[in-house]
N, C-alpha and C positions, 0 to 999 in steps of 0.2 A: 479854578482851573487846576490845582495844586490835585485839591481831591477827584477832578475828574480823570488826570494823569493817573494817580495812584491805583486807583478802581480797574482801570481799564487793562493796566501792566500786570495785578493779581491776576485779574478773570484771565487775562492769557496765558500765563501762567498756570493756571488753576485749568483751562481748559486743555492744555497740551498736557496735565498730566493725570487726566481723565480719558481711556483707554473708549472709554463707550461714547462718549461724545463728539468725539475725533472719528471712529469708526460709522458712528450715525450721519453724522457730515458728509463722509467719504460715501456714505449708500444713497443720502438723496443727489447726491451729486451727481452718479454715476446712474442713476436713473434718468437724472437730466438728462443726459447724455443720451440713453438709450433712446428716450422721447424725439430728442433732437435725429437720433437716426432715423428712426420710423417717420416723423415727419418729413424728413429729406427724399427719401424712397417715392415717397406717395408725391411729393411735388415733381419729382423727376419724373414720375411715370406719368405725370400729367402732360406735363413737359414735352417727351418722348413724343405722344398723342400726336399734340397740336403739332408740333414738329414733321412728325410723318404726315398731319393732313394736310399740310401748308405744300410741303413736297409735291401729295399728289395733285393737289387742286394746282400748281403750276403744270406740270405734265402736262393735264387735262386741257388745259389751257392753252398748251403753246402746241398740244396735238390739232386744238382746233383751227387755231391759226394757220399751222402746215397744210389745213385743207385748201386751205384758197391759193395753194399754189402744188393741189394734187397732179399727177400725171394724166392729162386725160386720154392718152392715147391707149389706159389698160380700161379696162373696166368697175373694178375698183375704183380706180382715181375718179373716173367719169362721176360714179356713186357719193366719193367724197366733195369731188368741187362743186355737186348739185345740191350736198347739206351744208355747203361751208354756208355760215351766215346766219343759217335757218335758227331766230328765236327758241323753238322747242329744243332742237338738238344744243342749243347752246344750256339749259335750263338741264337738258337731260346732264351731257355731258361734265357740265361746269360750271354750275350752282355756285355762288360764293359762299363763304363761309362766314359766318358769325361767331367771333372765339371770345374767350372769357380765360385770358393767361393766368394762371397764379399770381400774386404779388411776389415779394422779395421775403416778407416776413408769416406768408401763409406754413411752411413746414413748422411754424411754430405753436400754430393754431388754425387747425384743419376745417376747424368749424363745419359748416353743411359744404363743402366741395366734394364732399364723397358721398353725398345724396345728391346735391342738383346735377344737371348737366355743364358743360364748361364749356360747350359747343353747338352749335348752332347753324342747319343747311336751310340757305334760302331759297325761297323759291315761291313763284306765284302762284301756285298752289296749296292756298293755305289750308291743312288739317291738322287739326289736335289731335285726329288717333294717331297719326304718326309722329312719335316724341322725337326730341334729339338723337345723335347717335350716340351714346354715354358708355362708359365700359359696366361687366356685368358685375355684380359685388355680392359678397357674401351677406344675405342679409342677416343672419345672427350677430356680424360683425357692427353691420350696419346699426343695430339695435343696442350694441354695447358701448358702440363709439371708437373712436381712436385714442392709442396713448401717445400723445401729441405733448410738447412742451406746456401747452395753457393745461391740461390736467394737471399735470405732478404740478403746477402752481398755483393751483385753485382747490384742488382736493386734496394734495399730498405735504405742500410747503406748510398751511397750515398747524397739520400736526408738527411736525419739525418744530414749529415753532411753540407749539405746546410741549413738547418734550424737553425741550431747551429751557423754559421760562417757570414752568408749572409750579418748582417747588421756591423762586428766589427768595422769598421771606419764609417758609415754613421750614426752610434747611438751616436758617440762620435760629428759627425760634426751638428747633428739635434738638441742633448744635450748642444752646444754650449762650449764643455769642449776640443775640438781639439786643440784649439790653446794656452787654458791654459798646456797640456799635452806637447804640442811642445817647450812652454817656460820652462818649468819646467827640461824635458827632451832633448830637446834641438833635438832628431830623433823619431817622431813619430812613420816610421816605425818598430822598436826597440821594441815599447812598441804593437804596433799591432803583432807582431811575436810570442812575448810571450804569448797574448794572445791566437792568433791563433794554438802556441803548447800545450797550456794549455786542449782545445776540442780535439786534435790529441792523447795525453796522454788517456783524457777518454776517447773517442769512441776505440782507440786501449785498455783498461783496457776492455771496454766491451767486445770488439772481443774475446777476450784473457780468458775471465769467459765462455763466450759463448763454446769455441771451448774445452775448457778442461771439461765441463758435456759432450760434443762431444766423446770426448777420452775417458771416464769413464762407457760411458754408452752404449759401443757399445756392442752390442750381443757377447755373449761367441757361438763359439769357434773360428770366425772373430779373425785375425790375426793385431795386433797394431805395429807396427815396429817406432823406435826410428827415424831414416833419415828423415820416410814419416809424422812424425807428426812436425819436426822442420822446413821441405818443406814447409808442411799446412802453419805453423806460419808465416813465412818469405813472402811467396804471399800474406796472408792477408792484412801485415803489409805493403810489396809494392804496392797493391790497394789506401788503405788509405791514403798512402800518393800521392800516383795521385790525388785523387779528394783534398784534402788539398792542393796542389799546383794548381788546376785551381782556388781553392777559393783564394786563395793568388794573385795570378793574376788578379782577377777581382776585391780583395779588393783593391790592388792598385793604381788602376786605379779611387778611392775615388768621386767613384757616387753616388746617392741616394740609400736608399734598396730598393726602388720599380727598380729598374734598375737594383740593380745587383742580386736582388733575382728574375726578370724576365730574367737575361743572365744566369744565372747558370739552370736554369730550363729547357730555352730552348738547353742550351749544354748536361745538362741530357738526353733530348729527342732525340737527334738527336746522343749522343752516344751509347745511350742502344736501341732506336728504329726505329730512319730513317736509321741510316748507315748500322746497321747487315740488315735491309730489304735491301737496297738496292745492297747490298755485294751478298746476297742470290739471288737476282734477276738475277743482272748479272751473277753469276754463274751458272743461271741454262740456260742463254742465250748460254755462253760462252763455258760453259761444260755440258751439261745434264744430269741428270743421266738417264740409260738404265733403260728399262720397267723390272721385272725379269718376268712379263708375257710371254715375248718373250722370253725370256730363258725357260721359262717350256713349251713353245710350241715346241721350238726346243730343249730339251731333248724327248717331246713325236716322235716327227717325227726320231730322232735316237734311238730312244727305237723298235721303228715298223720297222726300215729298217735294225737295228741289229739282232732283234733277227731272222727276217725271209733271213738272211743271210745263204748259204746255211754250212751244218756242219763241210765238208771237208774245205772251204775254213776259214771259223772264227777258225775252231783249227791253220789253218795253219799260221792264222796272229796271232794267238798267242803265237805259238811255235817261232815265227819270233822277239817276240815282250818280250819274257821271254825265250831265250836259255837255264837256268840253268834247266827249267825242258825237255829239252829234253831227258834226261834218260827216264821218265816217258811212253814217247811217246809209243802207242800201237798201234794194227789194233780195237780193241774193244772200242777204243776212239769217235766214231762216235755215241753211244746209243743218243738218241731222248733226254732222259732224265736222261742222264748218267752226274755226277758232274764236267768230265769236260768240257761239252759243257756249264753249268752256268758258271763253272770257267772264260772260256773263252769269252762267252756274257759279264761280268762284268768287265770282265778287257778290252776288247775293248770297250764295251759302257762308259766307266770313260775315257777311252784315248780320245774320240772324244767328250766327254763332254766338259774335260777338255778346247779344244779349243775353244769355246763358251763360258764357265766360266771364262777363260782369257780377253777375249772381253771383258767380263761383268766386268771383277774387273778392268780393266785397266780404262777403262772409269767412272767405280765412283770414281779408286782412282784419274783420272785427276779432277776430281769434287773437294774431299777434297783435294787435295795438293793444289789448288788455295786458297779455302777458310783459308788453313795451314797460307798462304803468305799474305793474306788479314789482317789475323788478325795477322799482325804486325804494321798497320796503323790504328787497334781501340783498344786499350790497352783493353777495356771491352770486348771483343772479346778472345781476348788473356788470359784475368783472366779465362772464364769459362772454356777455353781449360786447363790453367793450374791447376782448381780444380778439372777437373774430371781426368785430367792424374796424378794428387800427389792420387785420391783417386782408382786410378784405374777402371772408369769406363767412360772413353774416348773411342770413336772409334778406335784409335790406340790400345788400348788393348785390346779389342777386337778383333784385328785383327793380334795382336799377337798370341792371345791364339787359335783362328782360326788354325794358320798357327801350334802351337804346336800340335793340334788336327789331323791335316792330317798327321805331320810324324808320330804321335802314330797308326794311321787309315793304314798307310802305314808297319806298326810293325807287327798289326794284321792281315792284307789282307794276308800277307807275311806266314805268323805261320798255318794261317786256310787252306790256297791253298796246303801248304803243305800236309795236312793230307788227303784233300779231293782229289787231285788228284791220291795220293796213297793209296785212300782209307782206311787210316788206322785211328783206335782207337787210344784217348789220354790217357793215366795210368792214374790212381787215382793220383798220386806225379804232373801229370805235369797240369791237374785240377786245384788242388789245386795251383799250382804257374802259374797263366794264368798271362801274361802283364797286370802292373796299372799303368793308367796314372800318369804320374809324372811332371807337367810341367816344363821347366827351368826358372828361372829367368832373364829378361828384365833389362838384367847390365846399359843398354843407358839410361834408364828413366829418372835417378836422374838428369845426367847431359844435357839431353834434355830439362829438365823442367826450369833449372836453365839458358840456352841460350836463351831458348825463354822469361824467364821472363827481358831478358836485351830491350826488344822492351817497355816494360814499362817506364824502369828504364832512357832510353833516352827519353820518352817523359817527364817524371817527370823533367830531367837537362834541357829539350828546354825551356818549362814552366817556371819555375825556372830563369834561363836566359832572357825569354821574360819579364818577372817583374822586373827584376833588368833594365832590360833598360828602361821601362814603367815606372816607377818609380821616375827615375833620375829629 
């Protein structure tokens, strides 16, 4: 303890009167920072969105209501008390919405929320050429990413940490005080660990100030939850000490710094850049992902051979295809433009979709379930997967809340077909209480995150291990 005290009072010491390493600090620092702005901006303005949709879809909402208590003595009003109720006009007017708010710790890790949608308009008309309503984005932006907090600690912290660590035994062997150190102390190694915890303590003090203005400053009314901000901490803190242990590894192995600050650079590169490329590559050999062009050509080709299906026979697969309304069944069922021949178009044209949509989803998900597996043999891989699924804005959730949207989608299809095929008006009371989406919680997450983050935790003990034998 004597010598750990001692060690750690020098390198402070020794670091406040180093002009360049103080000043190094103070820049990734301040880069933190920046990251931390630009993430905040992009969740506010997500924020903003939903905010204003939620606004309008009440409006919308309590305009429809006012109908059932229009004036009928103008004509207007006449006009309005005759659609109050009216299923279609409720559908035109005031859709529910299906949202996907930011978390609390997304500004920190933007992940895919600036490609997917974060919103979602319901409605029993189901088609896939009309996408969400999403804001429009730079797509060169889009291609280069955001400089969000998980980069500067995934791509940038690293270095720092090679900058910091590269030379600890080749400064003492060039300084010609190695062998005074080894007689003194008798295990050099001993005295290089200390040191090298000494830069693991700061850059983690850093991480640590960094992430708590993260927590502080995330937009009101974003959601901060206790599990997901001690998750945050815990991954950071297993990154850091990955690269700490490659640096332990090559300081042991007691080469010059021009050698070990050119191996650790070029492991930099070939972790964060050759390998994700070439990950991606083969995956896109190995799995491709499907064009969704061809999915919107083949919804238009079954949109034109549905709808010019003849009427008798599309009621009849529908009657086939939804028994519960065959109460409803009539001979006046056949109108050209009668509700339920849409009925019926919609719900066979989403059935025959659907098999096409499957196609499609099955084949990107064999895309990312590879790259899932892949990145248990690049821990850096695996970090960025694990900070956008602790901040919730991973493709997996994503694809969660996807999947919560269609049973909500299937709530309402269910509720509206009802009315329209019995042609009946909704009461002012059932209006007012129309389905909102509620989504469930994603119980697997926490401990999803936590198994995958063991692909790290064993490369840190190989490491680890391969120094202690390198070493010897």
């Amino acid at each position: 303890m004597h010598l750990f005290k001692l060690i750690f009072h020098f390198e402070w010491r020794q670091f406040l009167r180093q002009p360049a390493q103080l000043i190094t600090l103070l820049f990734f620092f301040f880069m933190g920072l920046y990251s931390l702005h630009n993430g905040y901006h992009f969740v506010e303005r997500q924020t903003i969105g939903l905010d204003t949709l939620s606004k309008n879809q009440q409006a919308h909402l309590q305009e429809l209501i006012s109908r059932f208590d229009a004036d009928t003595t103008k004509i207007k009003g006449k006009i309005l008390a005759s659609q109050a109720g009216l299923p279609q006009v409720i559908e035109f007017r005031a859709s529910p919405a299906a949202t996907n708010p930011p978390d609390g710790l997304a500004l920190m890790a933007i992940g895919q929320r600036d490609i997917l949608p974060y919103f979602d308009i319901i409605n029993s008309k189901r088609d896939i050429l009309t996408p969400p309503n999403a804001e429009i984005a730079n797509p060169e932006k889009l291609a280069s990413g955001n400089f969000d907090f998980s980069f500067v600690l995934i791509y940038l912290f690293p270095l720092l940490i090679i900058i910091l660590s590269y030379d600890l035994f080749s400064k003492e062997a060039e300084q010609q005080t190695d062998r005074l150190l080894t007689v003194q102390s008798g295990e050099i190694n001993r005295i290089l660990g200390h040191k090298l915890l000494f830069r693991l303590l700061l850059i983690s003090l850093l991480t640590t100030l960094l992430s708590l203005t993260g927590f502080f400053i995330h937009p009101y009314p974003t959601a901060l939850h206790l599990p997901d901000v001690l998750l945050w901490m815990f991954i950071i803190q297993t990154y850091l000490l990955f690269w700490f242990s490659i640096c332990w590894l090559i300081i042991v192995q007691r080469k010059s710094s021009r050698i070990n600050a050119l191996t650790l650079l070029g492991i930099w590169l070939f972790l964060l850049l050759i390998l994700p490329a070439m990950t991606n590559k083969i995956a896109a050999l190995k799995h491709p992902v499907p064009l969704r062009t061809e999915l919107v050509s083949s919804q238009r080709e079954t949109m034109l051979h549905t709808w010019e299906m003849p009427i008798p026979q599309l009621l009849k697969e529908f009657y086939k295809n939804n028994p519960r309304y065959l109460p409803l069944k009539s001979t006046a069922d056949t109108a050209i433009y009668g509700n339920k021949r849409f009925v019926a178009y919609y719900d066979l044209l989403g059935r025959r979709m659907n098999k096409n949509v499957n196609i499609y989803k099955n084949q990107a998900e064999s895309h990312n379930n590879w790259l899932s597996k892949m990145a248990w043999f690049n821990p850096v891989a695996q970090m960025q997967s694990l900070l956008n699924a602790t901040a919730k804005t991973g493709l997996s959730d994503y694809i969660y809340y996807q999947q919560q949207v269609t049973l909500f989608q299937n709530q309402w299809v269910k509720l509206m077909n009802g009315y329209l095929l019995s042609e009946k008006k909704l009461t002012v009371n059932e209006v007012k209480n129309l389905p909102v989406f509620n989504p469930a919680e994603d119980k697997t997450r926490s401990v999803r995150i936590l198994i995958n983050s063991l692909s790290i935790w064993l490369a840190i003990l190989l490491i680890l291990l391969l120094s202690n034998k390198t070493s010897k």
